[in-house]
VOBA-1610 file (N, C-alpha, C; in pm, whole numbers, padded with zeros to 5 digits, always signed):
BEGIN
Unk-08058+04333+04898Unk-07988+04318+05026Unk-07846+04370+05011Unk-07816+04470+05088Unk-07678+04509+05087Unk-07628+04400+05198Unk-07439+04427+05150Unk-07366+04428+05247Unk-07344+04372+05384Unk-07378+04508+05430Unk-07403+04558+05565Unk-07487+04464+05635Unk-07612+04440+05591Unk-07699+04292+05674Unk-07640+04179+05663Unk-07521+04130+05618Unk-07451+03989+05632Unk-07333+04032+05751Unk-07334+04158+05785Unk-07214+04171+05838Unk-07201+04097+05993Unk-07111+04012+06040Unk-07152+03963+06149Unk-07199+03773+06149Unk-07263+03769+06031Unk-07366+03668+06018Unk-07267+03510+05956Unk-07296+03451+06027Unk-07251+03292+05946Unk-07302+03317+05836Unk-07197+03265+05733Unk-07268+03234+05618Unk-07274+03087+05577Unk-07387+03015+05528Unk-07391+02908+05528Unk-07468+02875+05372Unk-07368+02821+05302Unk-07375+02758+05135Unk-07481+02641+05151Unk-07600+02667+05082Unk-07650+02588+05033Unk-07674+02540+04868Unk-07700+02379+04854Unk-07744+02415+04679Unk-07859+02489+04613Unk-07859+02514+04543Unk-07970+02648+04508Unk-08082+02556+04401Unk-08050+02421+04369Unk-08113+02351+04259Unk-08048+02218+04271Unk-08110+02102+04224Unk-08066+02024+04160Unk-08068+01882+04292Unk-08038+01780+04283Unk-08093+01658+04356Unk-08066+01668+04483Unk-07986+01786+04586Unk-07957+01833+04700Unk-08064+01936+04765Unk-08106+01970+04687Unk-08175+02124+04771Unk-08300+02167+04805Unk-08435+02028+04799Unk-08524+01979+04842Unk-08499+01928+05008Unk-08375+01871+04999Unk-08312+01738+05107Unk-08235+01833+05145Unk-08161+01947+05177Unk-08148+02061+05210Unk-08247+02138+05302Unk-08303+02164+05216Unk-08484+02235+05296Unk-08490+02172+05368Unk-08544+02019+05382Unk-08578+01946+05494Unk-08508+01951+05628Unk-08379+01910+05599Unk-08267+01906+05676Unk-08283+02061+05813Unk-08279+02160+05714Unk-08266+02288+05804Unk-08406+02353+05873Unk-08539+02284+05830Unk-08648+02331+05940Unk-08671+02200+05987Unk-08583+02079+06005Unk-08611+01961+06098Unk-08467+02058+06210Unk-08399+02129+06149Unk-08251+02200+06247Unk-08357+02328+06323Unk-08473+02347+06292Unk-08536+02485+06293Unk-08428+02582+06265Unk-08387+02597+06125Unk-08336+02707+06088Unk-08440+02797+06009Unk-08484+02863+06047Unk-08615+02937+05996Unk-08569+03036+05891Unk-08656+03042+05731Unk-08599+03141+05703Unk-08717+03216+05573Unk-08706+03304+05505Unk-08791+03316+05375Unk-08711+03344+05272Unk-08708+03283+05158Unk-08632+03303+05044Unk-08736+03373+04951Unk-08669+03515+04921Unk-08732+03550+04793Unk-08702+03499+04668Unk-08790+03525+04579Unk-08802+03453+04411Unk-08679+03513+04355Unk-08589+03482+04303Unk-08453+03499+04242Unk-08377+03544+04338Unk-08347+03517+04468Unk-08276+03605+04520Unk-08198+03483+04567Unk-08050+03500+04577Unk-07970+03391+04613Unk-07893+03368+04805Unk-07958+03499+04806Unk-07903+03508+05013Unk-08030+03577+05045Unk-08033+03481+05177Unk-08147+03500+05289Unk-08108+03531+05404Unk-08137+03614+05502Unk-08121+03619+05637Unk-08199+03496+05719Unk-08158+03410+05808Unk-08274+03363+05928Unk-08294+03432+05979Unk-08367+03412+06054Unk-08459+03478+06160Unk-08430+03458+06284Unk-08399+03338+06301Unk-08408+03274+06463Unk-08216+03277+06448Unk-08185+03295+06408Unk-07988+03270+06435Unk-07943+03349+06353Unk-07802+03383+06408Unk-07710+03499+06346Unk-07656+03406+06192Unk-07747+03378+06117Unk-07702+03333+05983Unk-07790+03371+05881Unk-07689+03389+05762Unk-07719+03421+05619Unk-07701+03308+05570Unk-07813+03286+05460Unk-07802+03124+05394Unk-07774+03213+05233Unk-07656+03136+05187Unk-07611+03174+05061Unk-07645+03006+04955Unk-07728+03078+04857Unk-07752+02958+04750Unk-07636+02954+04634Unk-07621+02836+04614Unk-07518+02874+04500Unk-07478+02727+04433Unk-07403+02722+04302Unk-07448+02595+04277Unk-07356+02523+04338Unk-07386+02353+04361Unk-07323+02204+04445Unk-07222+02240+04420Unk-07134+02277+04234Unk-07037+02239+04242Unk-06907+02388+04276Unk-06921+02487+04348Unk-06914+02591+04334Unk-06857+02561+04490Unk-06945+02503+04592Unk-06992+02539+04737Unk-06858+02501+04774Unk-06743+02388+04731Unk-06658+02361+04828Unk-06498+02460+04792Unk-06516+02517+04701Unk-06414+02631+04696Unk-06444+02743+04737Unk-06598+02799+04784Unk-06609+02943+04854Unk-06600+02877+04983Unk-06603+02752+05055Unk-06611+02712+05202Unk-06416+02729+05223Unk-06370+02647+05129Unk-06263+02609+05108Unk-06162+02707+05129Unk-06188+02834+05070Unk-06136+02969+05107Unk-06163+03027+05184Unk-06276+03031+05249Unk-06336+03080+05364Unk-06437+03245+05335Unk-06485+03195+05186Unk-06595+03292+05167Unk-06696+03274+05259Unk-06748+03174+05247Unk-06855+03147+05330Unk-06804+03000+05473Unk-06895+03005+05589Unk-06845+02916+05669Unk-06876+02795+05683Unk-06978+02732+05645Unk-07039+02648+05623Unk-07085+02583+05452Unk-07138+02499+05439Unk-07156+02441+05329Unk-07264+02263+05332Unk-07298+02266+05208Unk-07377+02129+05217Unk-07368+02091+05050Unk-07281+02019+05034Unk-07268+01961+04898Unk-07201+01839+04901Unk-07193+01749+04760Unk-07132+01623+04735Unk-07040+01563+04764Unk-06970+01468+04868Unk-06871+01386+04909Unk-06784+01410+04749Unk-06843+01391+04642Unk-06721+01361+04460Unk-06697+01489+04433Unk-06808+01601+04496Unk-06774+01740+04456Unk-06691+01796+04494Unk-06655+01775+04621Unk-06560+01821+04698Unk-06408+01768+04626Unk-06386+01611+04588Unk-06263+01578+04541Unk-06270+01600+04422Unk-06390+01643+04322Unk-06357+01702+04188Unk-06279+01830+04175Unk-06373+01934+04284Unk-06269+02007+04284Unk-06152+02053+04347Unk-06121+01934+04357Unk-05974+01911+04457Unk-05947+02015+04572Unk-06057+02009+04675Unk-06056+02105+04794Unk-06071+02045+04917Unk-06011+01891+04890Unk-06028+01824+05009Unk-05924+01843+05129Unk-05822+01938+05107Unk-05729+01945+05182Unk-05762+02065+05283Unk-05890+02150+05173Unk-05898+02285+05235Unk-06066+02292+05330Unk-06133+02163+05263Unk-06225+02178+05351Unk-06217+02083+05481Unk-06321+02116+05566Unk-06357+01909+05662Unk-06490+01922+05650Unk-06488+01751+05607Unk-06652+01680+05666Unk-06671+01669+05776Unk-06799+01774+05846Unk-06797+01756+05919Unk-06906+01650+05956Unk-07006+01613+05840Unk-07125+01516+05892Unk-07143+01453+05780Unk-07167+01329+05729Unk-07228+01284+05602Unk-07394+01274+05635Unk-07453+01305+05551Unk-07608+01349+05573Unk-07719+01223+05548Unk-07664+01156+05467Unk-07730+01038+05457Unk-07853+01038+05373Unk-07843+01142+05291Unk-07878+01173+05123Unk-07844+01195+05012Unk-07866+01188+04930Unk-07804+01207+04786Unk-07671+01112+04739Unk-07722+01023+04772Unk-07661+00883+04780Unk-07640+00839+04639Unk-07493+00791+04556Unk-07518+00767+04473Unk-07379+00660+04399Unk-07366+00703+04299Unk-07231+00614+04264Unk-07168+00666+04143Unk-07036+00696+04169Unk-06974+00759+04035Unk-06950+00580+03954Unk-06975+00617+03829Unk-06960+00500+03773Unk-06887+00463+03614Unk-06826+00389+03553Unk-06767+00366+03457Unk-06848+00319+03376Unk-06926+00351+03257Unk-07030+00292+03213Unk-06990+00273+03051Unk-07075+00169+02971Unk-07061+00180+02830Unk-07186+00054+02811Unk-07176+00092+02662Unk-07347+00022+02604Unk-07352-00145+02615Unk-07480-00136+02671Unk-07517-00269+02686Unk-07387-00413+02561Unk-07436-00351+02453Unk-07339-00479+02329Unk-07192-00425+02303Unk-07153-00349+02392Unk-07005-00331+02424Unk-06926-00425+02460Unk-06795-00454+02379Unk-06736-00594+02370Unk-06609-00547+02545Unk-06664-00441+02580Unk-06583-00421+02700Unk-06621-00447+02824Unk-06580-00516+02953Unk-06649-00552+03016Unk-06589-00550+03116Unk-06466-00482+03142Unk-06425-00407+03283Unk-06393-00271+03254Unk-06352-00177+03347Unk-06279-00045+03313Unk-06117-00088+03253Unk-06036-00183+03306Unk-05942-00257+03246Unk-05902-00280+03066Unk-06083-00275+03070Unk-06071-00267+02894Unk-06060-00146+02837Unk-06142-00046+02930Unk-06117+00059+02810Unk-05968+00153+02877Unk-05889+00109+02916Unk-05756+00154+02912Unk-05684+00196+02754Unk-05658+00325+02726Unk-05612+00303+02624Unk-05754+00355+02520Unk-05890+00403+02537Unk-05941+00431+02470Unk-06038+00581+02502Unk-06112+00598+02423Unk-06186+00745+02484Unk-06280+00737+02616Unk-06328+00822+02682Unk-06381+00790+02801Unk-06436+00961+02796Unk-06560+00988+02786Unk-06625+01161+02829Unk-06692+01134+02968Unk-06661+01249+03008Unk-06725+01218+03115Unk-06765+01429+03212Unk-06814+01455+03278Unk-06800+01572+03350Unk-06716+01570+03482Unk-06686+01434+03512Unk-06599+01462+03637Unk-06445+01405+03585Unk-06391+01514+03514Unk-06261+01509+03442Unk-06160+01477+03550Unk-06178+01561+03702Unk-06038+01517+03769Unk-06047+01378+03843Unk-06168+01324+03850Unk-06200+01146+03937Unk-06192+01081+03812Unk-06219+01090+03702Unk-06201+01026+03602Unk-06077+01021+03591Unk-05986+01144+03550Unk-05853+01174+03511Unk-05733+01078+03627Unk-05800+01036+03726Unk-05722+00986+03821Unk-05738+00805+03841Unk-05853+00789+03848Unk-05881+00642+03797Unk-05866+00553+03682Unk-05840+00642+03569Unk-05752+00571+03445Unk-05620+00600+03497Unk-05570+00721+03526Unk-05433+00725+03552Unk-05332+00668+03598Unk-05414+00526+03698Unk-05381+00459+03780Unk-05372+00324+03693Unk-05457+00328+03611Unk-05495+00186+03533Unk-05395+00192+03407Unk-05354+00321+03354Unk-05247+00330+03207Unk-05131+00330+03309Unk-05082+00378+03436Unk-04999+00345+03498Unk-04943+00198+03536Unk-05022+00124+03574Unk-05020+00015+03575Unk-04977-00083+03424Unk-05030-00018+03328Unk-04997-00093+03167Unk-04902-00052+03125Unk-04819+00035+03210Unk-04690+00118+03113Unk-04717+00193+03073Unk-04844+00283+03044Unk-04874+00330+02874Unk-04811+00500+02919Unk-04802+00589+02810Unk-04734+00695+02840Unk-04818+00768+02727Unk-04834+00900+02716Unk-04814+00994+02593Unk-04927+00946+02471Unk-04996+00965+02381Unk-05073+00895+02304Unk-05162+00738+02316Unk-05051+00706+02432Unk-05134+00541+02448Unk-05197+00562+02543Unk-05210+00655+02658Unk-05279+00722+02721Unk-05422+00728+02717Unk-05543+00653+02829Unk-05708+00677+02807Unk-05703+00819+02825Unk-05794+00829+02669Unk-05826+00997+02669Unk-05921+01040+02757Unk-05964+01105+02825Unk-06041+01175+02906Unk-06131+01293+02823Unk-06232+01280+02843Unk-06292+01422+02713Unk-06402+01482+02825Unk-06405+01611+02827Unk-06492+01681+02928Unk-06609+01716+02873Unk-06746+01658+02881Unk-06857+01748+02827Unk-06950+01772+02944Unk-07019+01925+02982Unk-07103+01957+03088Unk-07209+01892+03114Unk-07282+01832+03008Unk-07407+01785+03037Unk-07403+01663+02911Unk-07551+01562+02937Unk-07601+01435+02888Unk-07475+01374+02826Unk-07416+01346+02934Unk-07267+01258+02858Unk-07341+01099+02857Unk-07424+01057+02850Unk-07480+00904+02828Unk-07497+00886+02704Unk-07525+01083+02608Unk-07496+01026+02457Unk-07402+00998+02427Unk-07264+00988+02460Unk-07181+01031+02424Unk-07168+00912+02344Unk-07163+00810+02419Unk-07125+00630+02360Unk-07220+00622+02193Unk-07349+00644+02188Unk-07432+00638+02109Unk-07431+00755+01963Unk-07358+00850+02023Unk-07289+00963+01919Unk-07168+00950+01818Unk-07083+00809+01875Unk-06975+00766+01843Unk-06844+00877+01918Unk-06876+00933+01995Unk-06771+01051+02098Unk-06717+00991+02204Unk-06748+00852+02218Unk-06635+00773+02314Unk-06680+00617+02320Unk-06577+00555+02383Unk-06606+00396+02419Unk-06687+00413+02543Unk-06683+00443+02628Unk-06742+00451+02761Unk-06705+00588+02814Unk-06838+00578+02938Unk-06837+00739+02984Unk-06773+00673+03120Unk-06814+00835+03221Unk-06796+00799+03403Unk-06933+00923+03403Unk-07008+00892+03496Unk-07123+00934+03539Unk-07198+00928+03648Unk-07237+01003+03754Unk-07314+00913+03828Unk-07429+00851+03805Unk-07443+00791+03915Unk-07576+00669+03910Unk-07642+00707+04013Unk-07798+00722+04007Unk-07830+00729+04167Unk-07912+00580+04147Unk-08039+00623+04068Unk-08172+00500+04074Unk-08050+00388+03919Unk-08021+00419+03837Unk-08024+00408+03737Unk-08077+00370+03599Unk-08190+00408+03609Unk-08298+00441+03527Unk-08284+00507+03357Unk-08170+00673+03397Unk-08116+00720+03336Unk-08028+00639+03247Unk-07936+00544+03297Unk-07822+00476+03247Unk-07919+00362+03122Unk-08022+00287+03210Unk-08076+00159+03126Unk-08110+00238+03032Unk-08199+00331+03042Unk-08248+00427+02902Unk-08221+00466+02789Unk-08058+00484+02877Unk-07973+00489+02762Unk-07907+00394+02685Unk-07939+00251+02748Unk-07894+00167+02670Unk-07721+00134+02717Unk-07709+00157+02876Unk-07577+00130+02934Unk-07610+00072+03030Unk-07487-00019+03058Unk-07449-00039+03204Unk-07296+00005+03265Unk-07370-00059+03372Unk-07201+00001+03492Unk-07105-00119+03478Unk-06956-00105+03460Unk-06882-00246+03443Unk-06734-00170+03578Unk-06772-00045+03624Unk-06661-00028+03745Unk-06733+00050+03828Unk-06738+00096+03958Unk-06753+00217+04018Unk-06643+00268+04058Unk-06610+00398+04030Unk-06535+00478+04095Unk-06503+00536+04199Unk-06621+00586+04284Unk-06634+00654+04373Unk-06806+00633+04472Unk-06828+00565+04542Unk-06975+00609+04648Unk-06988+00730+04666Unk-07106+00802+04680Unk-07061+00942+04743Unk-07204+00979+04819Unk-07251+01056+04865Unk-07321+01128+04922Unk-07337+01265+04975Unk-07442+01356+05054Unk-07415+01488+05110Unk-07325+01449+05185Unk-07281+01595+05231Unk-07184+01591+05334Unk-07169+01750+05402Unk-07192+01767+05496Unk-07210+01908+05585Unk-07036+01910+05564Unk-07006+02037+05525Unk-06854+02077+05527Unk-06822+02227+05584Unk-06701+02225+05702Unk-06645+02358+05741Unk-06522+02391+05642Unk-06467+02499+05660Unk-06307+02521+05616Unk-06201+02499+05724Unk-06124+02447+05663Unk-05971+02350+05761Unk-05972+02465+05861Unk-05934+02538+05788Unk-05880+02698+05799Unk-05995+02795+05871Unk-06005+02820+05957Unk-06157+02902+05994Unk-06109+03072+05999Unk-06180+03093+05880Unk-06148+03236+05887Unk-06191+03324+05998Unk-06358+03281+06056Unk-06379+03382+06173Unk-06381+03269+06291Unk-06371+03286+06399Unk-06312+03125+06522Unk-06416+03198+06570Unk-06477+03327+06586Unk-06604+03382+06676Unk-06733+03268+06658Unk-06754+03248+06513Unk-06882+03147+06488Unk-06865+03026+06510Unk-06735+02959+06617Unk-06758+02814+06630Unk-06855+02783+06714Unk-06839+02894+06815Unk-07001+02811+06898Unk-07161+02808+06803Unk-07167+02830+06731Unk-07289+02892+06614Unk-07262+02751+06551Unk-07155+02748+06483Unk-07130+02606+06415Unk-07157+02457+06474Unk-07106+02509+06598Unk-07109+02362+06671Unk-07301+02330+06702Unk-07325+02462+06717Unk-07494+02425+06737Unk-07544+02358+06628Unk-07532+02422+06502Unk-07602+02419+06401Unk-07540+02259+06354Unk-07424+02205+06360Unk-07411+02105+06324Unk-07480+01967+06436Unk-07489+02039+06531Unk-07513+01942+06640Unk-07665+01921+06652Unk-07750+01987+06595Unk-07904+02026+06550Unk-07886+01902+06440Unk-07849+01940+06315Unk-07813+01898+06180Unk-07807+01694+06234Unk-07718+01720+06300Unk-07679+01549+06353Unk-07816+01503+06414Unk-07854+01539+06463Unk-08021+01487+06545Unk-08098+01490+06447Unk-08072+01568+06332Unk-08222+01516+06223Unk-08168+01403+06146Unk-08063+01399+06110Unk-08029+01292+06041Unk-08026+01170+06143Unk-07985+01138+06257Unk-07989+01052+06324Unk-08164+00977+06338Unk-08243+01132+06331Unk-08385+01078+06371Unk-08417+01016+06222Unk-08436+01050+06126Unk-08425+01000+05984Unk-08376+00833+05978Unk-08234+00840+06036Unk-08209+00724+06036Unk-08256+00624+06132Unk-08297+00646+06254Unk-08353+00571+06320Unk-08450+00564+06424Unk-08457+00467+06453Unk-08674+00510+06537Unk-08607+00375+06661Unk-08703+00426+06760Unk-08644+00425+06952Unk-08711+00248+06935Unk-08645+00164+07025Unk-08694+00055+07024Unk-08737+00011+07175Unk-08837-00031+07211Unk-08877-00057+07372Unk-08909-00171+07382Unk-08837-00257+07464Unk-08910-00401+07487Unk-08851-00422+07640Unk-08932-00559+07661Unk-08889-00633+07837Unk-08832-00751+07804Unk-08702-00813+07893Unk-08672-00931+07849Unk-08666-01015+07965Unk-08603-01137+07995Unk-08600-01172+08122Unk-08444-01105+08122Unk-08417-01078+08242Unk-08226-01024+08269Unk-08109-01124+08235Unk-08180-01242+08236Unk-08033-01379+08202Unk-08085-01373+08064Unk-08139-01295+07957Unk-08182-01338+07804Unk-08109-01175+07762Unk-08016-01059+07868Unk-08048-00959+07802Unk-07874-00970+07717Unk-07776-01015+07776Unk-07680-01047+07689Unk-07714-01077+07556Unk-07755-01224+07520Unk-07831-01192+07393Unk-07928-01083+07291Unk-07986-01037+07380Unk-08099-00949+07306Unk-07984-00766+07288Unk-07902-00760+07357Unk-07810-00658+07341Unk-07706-00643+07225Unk-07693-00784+07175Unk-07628-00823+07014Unk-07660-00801+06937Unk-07798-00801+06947Unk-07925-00803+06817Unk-07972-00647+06819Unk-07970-00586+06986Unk-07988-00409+06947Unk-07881-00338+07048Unk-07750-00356+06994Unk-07629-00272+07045Unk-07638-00081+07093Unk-07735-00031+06981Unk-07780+00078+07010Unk-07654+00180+06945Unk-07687+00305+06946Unk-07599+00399+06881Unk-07433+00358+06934Unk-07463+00408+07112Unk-07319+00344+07184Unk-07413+00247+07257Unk-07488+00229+07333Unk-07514+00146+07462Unk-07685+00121+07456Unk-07774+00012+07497Unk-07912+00018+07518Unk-07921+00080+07639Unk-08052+00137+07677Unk-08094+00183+07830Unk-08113+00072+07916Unk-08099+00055+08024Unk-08140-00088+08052Unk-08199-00077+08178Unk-08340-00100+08227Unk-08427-00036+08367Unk-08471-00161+08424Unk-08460-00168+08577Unk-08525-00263+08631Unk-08673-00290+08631Unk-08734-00344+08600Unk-08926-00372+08653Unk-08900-00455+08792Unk-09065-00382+08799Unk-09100-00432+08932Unk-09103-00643+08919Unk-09139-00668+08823Unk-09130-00835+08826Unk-08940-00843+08810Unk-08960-00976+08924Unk-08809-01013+08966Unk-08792-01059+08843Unk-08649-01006+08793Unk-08586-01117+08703Unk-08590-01082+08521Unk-08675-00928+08516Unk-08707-00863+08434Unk-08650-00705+08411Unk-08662-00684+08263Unk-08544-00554+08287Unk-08635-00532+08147Unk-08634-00349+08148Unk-08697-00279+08022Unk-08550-00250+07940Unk-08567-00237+07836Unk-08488-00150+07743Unk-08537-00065+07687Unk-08419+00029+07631Unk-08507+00135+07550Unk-08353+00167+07431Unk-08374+00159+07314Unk-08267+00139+07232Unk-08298+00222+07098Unk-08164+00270+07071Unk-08183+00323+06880Unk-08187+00207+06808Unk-08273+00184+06741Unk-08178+00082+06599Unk-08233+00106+06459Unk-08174+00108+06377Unk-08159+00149+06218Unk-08311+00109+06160Unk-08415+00205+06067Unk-08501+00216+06044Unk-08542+00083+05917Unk-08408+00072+05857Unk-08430-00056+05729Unk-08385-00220+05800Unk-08342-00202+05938Unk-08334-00336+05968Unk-08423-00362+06099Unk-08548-00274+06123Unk-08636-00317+06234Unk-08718-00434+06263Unk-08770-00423+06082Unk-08830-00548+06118Unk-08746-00696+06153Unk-08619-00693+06103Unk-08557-00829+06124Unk-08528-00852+06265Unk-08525-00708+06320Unk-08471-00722+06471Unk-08600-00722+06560Unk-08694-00710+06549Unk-08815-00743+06612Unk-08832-00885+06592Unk-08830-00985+06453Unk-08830-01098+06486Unk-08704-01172+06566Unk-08604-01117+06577Unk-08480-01230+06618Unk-08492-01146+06806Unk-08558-01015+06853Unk-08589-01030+07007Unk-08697-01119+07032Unk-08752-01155+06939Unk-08909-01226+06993Unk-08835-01373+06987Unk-08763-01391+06906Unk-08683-01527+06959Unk-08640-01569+07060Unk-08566-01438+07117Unk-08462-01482+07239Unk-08576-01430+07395Unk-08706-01431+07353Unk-08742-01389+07475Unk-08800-01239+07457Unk-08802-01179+07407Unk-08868-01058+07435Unk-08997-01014+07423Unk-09044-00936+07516Unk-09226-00899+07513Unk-09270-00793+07480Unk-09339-00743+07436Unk-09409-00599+07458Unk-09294-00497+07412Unk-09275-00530+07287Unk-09177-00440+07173Unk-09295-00376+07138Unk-09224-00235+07141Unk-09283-00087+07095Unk-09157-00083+07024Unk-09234+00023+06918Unk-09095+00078+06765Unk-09181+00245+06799Unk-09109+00337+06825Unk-09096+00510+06782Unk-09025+00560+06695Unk-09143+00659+06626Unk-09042+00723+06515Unk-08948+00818+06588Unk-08866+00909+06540Unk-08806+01013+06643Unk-08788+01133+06513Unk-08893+01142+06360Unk-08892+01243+06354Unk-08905+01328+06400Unk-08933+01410+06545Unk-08966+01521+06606Unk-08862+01538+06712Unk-08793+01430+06722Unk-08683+01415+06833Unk-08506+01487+06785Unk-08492+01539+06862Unk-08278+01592+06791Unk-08235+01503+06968Unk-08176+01384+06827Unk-08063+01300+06919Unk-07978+01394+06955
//
C-alpha cells in the first residue's frame, strides 16, 4: 500500500496484539467499521468510511495520536500517563474493557506489608514513569533525598521474577484476573493506578476536516459500549408506586414513562446496568411491578 491511498483518510490507531485487540475487533464491527486486514500488514483501508486503520503497538498509540500522526486511537487509560501524553491527547470515551489495576506487589512471606515499607528499597517494574511518581511522593514525604531514594529499576518483560531472582523487594505491575501474580507467589499490598481502554483524539487536531467523521465514529463506538453495558428494562406499575420504582431504575438520564389503557397504570421502558438486573427485578416486584421484560440491546447503537 502506498502513500497515496491514505491520502485524505482518518487514520485511526489500533492495538495490533496483546489484551486490547480482540476487544478492539469487536468494538469496530458492533461500530460497522468494515474492513480486511492482510497477514503482516499493519494498515488497512475500510470500506464503508473514509478511514485507514493503522495497527501498532498499545504503548506507541498515544504519542502518534498525541502529535497528530494519526487521528484517532484506542489504548490504555496508564499508557497514556506512562507516556506522559496526557496533556497532548483527550479521552474521548472509556470503553469499558481491559479493565485492570496497576499494582505494588511483593512475595507472599515478605516482611513488607504496605508500599510505605518499601520506601527506601528496590522496586522493578515496566511502568518506570507511574512507578517513578508514586514512590516519589512517598520518599518525599520521608525526607529522603539522593541514595536514600526507592530505586526504580526498568525491565520490559516478566518483572514478577524479579522478587524471586533477588533483583528487587517488590515490583509495580498490572493485575487484571490475578492469577499471574498468585503463581508467582505475590500479592498486591498498594494499587497505583485503575485503568482501562479508552478511545483517544489529539488536544491539538491536526486536520478539523475529519471532525464530522470523528464525531460519527465515536458516537457509533458509544452505542456499542452502552449496549454491552446495558439491556432495556419494561415493566407496568400502578402511577402512585412509580416514584418509587424510578429510584430503583433512574435510567441512563430519565425512564420512558407511557400511559395504559387501565386507569391508574403507567408502562416504563428503562436502561439499567447488565450486572445489577437481577437485584433490580427483585426490589420492582416489591414495590408493585408486573410484567417485567429484560432486552439485550446487542444489536441496538444507543
Amino acid at each position: 500500500m502506498n502513500a497515496d491511498a491514505l491520502d485524505g483518510r482518518l487514520l485511526f490507531a489500533i492495538p495490533k496484539k496483546g489484551r486490547l485487540y480482540e476487544k478492539c475487533l469487536s468494538i469496530l464491527s458492533g461500530a460497522d467499521v468494515q474492513f480486511r486486514r492482510h497477514n503482516r500488514l499493519d494498515v488497512c483501508l475500510v470500506q464503508n468510511h473514509n478511514i485507514a486503520l493503522v495497527f501498532l503497538p498499545a504503548s506507541d498509540i498515544p504519542s502518534f495520536v498525541g502529535k497528530g500522526n494519526v487521528d484517532l486511537g484506542i489504548t490504555g487509560h496508564d499508557v497514556i500517563l506512562e507516556a506522559q501524553m496526557q496533556e497532548h491527547v483527550t479521552e474521548v470515551l472509556r470503553l469499558g474493557f481491559g479493565k485492570c489495576a496497576l499494582q505494588v506487589q511483593v512475595p507472599e512471606s515478605s516482611p513488607y506489608k504496605s508500599a510505605g515499607d518499601l520506601v527506601g528499597k528496590r522496586v522493578v517494574t515496566s511502568f518506570e514513569v507511574l512507578s517513578g511518581e508514586y514512590f516519589g511522593k512517598l520518599d518525599a514525604d520521608r525526607g529522603l533525598s539522593g541514595a536514600e531514594k526507592t530505586r526504580i529499576e526498568y525491565v520490559g518483560g516478566s518483572v514478577e521474577a524479579a522478587c524471586a531472582l533477588g533483583l528487587a523487594d517488590g515490583i509495580v505491575d498490572l493485575v487484571e484476573s490475578g492469577d499471574t501474580m498468585r503463581a508467582a507467589g505475590l500479592h498486591a499490598i498498594a494499587t497505583v493506578l485503575e485503568t482501562e481502554a479508552v478511545l483517544i483524539k489529539s488536544t491539538a487536531q491536526k486536520h478539523p476536516a475529519h471532525a464530522p467523521l470523528i464525531d460519527l465514529i465515536t458516537a457509533r463506538i458509544a452505542g456499542v459500549v452502552a449496549a454491552n453495558k446495558y439491556v432495556a428494562c419494561q415493566y407496568n406499575i400502578p402511577r402512585a408506586r412509580l416514584p418509587e420504582a424510578t429510584v430503583i431504575t433512574p435510567g441512563r438520564k430519565a425512564p420512558t414513562v407511557s400511559s395504559l389503557e387501565q386507569e391508574g397504570w403507567v408502562a416504563v421502558n428503562v436502561m439499567v446496568e447488565k450486572k445489577k438486573i437481577a437485584g433490580v427485578m427483585d426490589d420492582l416486584v416489591k414495590v408493585g411491578a408486573e410484567d417485567i421484560l429484560i432486552f439485550n440491546l446487542d444489536n441496538c447503537r444507543v
